[in-house]
C-alpha positions as MATLAB code, in Angstrom:
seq = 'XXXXXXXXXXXXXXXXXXXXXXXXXXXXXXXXXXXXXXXXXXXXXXXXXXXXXXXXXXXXXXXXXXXXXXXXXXXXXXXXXXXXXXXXXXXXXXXXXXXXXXXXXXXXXXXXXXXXXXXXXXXXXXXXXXXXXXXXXXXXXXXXXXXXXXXXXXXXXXXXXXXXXXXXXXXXXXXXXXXXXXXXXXXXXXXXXXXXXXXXXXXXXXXXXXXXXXXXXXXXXXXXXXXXXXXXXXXXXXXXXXXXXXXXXXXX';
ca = [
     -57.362   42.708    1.282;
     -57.288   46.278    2.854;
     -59.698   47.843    0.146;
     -62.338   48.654    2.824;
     -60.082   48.935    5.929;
     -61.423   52.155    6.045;
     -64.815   51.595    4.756;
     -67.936   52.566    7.237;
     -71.120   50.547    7.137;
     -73.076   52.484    4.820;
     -70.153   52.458    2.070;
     -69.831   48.697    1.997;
     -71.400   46.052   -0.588;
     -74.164   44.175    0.763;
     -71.867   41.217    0.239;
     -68.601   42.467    2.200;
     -69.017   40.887    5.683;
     -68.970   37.366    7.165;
     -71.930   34.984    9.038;
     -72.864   34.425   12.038;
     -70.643   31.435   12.919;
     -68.655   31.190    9.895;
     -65.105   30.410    9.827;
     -63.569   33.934   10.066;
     -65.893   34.378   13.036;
     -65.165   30.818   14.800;
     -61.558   32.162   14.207;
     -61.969   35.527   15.708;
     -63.632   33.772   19.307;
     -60.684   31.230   19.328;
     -58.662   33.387   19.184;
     -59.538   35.420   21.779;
     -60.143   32.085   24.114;
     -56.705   31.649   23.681;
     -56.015   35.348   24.502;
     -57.944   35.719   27.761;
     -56.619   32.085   28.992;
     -52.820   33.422   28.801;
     -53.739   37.185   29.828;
     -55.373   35.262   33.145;
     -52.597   33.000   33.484;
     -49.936   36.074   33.193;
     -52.323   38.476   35.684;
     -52.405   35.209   38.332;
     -48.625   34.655   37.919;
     -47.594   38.026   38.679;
     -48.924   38.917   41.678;
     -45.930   41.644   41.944;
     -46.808   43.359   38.775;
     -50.324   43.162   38.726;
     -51.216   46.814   39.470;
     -48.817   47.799   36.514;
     -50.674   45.151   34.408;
     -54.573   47.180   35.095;
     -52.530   50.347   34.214;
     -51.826   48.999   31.037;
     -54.648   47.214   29.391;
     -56.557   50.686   31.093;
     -54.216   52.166   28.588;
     -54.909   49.496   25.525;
     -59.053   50.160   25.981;
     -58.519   53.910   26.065;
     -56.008   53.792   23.060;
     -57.871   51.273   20.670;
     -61.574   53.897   21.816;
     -59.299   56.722   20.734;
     -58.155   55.376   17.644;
     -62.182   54.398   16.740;
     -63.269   58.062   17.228;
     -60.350   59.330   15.446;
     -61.080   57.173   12.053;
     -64.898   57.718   12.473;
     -63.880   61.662   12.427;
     -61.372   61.467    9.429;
     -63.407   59.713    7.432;
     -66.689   61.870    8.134;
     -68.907   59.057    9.874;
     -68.839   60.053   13.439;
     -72.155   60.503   14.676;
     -74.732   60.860   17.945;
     -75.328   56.818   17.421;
     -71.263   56.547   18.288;
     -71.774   57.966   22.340;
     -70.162   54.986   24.475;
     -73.877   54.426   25.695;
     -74.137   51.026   25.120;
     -73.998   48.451   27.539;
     -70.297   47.387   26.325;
     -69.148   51.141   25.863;
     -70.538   51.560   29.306;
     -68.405   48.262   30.412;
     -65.097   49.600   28.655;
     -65.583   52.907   30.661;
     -66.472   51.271   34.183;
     -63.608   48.835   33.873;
     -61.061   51.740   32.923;
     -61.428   53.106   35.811;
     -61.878   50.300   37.942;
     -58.510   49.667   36.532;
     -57.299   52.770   37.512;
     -59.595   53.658   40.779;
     -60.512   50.092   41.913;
     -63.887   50.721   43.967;
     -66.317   47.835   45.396;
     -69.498   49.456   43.123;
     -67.093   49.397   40.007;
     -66.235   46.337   40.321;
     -70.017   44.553   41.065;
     -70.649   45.967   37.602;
     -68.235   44.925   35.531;
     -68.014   41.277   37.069;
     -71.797   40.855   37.257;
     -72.780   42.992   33.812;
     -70.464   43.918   31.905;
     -68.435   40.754   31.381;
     -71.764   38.980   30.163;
     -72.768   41.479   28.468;
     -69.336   41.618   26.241;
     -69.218   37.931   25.547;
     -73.113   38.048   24.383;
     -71.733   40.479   21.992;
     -68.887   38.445   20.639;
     -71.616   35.169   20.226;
     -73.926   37.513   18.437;
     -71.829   40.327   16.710;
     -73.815   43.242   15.204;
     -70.965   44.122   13.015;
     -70.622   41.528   10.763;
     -71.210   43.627    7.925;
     -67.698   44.829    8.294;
     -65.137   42.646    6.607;
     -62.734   40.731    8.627;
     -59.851   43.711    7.294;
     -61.992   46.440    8.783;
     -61.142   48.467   11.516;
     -64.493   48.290   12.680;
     -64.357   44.488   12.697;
     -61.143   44.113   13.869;
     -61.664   47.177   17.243;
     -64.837   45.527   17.942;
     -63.584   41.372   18.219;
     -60.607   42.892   19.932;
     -62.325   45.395   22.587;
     -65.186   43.220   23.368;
     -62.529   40.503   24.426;
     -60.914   42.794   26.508;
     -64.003   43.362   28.487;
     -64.326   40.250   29.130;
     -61.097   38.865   29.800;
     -60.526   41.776   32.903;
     -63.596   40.802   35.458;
     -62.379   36.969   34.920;
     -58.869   38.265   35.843;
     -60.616   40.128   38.901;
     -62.556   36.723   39.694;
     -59.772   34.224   39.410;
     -57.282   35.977   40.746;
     -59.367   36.815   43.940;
     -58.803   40.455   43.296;
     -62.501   40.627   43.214;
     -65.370   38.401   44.353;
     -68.760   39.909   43.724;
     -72.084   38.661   46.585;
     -75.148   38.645   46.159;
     -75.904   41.123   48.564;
     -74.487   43.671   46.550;
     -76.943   43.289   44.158;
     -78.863   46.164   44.844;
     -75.664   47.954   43.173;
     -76.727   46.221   39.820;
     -80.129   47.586   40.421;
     -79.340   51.087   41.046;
     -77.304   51.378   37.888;
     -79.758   49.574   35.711;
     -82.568   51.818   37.612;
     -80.682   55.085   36.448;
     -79.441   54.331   33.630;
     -82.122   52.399   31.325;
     -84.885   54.957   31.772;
     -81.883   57.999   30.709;
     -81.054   55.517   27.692;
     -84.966   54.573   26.856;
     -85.256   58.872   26.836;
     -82.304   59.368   24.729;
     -83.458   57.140   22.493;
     -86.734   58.293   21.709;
     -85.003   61.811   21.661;
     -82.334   60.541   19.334;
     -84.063   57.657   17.233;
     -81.280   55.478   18.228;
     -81.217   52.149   19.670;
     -78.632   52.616   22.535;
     -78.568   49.095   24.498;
     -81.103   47.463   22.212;
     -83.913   48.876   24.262;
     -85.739   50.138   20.594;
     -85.406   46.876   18.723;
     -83.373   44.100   19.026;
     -79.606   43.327   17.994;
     -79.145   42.525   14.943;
     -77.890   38.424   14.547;
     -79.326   37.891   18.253;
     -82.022   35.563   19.364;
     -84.296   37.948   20.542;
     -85.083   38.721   16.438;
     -87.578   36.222   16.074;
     -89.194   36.617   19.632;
     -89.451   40.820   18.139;
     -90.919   40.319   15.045;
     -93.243   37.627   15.971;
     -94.451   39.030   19.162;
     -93.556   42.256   18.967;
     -92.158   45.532   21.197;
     -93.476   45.134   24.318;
     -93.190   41.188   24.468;
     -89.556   41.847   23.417;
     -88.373   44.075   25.825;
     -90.462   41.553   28.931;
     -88.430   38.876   27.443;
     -85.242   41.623   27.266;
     -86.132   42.231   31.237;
     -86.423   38.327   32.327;
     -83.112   37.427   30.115;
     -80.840   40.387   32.043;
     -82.319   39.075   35.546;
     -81.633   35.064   35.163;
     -78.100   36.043   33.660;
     -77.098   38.370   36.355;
     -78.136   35.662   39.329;
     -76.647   33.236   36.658;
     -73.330   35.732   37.468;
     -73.923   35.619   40.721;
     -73.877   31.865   41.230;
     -70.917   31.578   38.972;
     -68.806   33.822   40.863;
     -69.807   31.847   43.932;
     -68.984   28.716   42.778;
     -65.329   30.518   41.556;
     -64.693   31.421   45.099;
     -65.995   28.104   46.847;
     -63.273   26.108   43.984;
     -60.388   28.609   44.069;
     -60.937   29.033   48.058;
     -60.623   32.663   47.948;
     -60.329   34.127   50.897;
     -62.344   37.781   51.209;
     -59.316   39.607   52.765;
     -57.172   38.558   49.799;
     -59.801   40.925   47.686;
     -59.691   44.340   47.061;
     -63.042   44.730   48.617;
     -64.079   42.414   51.562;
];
C-alpha cells in the first residue's frame, strides 16, 4: 500500500494513479465537502476563538508546504517547476498571511481568485498520476481543500465580503503577475499557471489541441473573467441571504 509513498512522478508505472472521477477521487472531494462544512460550522460557532483558529490552519498550510519541499529535497526531485508560482501556490501564500495580517487587498484575492481557482483544481486534478498512498496525492487533495474552505469561512462568517468595486484589485494582481509568469515561463520552459499549455485532465485540452495556443489562452482569458464576476455575484448574493452587515467585516 505504501510502496510508492515516496515515489515522484517520473519513478511511477504508467498504471499507478487513479481517473478523473473514479471512486478514490469521488472519495477524496467528499471528503473534503464534509471537511470544509464542519471547519465553517466550527469558525461560525466560535466567534471568541476565531483569530486563534486563522493562526492555526496559517500554521497547517505552512507545515503540510514545508513537509512537500522537504520530501521533494530528500528524495532528489526538487526542482525550478516546484516555485509556489501557480495560481494555488500563490492562493496558499496570500491566504497565510491574510490569516496572519488580515488586509482588504488580501482578502479580494483569495475570496474572488483563489478559492475558485483551488476547487477547479480539485474537479480537474493534475496529479492523478500519483497513487492515492502518495504524498503527493494525499498534500495536494488536502491543501487544495484548505484553500478553499478559508475564503468561504471569510464569506459566511461575514469576516469578509468582497464588492465589486474592488475589482480593480483583481486586475492589478492579474496585470503584474501573468506577464512575470508568461516571462518566467518562456525563460524556464515551465508551465507556471497553465499559461504554456493547458492542465492536464481539464476541459480546456480539447479546445488546445483542436484550436490551438492562441485560441486557448482567449478562451483561458474569457473563462477567468465570467468566473471572477461569477465570484462576485456569489458573494453578493451570500451577503444579501446571511444579512451581513459591512461593519461586522474586517474591512468595510
Amino acid at each position: 500500500m505504501f510502496d510508492y509513498y515516496f515515489t515522484y512522478w517520473d519513478d511511477l508505472p504508467e498504471d499507478s494513479g487513479f481517473s478523473l472521477y473514479s471512486m478514490p477521487h469521488i472519495i477524496w472531494l467528499i471528503v473534503i465537502g464534509a471537511g470544509i462544512y464542519f471547519g465553517v460550522n466550527l469558525y461560525i460557532g466560535e466567534r471568541a476563538d476565531r483569530k486563534k483558529q486563522r493562526y492555526i490552519y496559517a500554521g497547517i498550510i505552512m507545515i503540510m508546504e514545508a513537509y512537500k519541499y522537504i520530501i521533494l529535497a530528500v528524495t532528489g526531485n526538487i526542482g525550478f517547476q516546484h516555485l509556489p508560482l501557480h495560481l494555488c501556490g500563490l492562493a496558499a501564500i496570500i491566504e497565510v498571511i491574510y490569516l496572519i495580517y488580515p488586509c482588504s487587498f488580501l482578502g479580494e484575492l483569495m475570496c474572488i481568485v483563489a478559492m475558485p481557482g483551488a476547487l477547479a483544481a480539485l474537479l480537474f486534478p493534475n496529479w492523478l498520476r500519483y497513487p492515492v498512498i502518495n504524498f503527493m496525492s494525499i498534500h495536494s487533495f488536502i491543501i487544495h481543500g484548505i484553500l478553499v474552505m478559508l475564503p468561504v469561512m471569510m464569506m459566511l462568517s461575514g469576516e469578509y465580503a468582497p464588492k465589486i468595486v474592488h475589482i480593480y484589485k483583481i486586475l492589478i494582481f492579474f496585470a503584474v503577475v501573468v506577464p512575470l509568469i508568461y516571462f518566467i515561463n518562456i525563460w524556464q520552459g515551465t508551465n507556471f499557471m497553465f499559461l504554456s499549455n493547458p492542465s492536464g485532465n481539464s476541459p480546456f485540452e480539447g479546445i488546445y489541441e483542436k484550436y490551438g495556443y492562441g485560441i486557448y489562452l482567449l478562451v483561458y482569458g474569457i473563462i477567468v473573467i465570467v468566473i471572477i464576476l461569477c465570484m462576485y455575484a456569489v458573494a453578493g448574493l451570500i451577503k444579501r441571504v446571511r444579512k451581513i452587515d459591512e461593519t461586522d467585516t474586517l474591512f468595510s
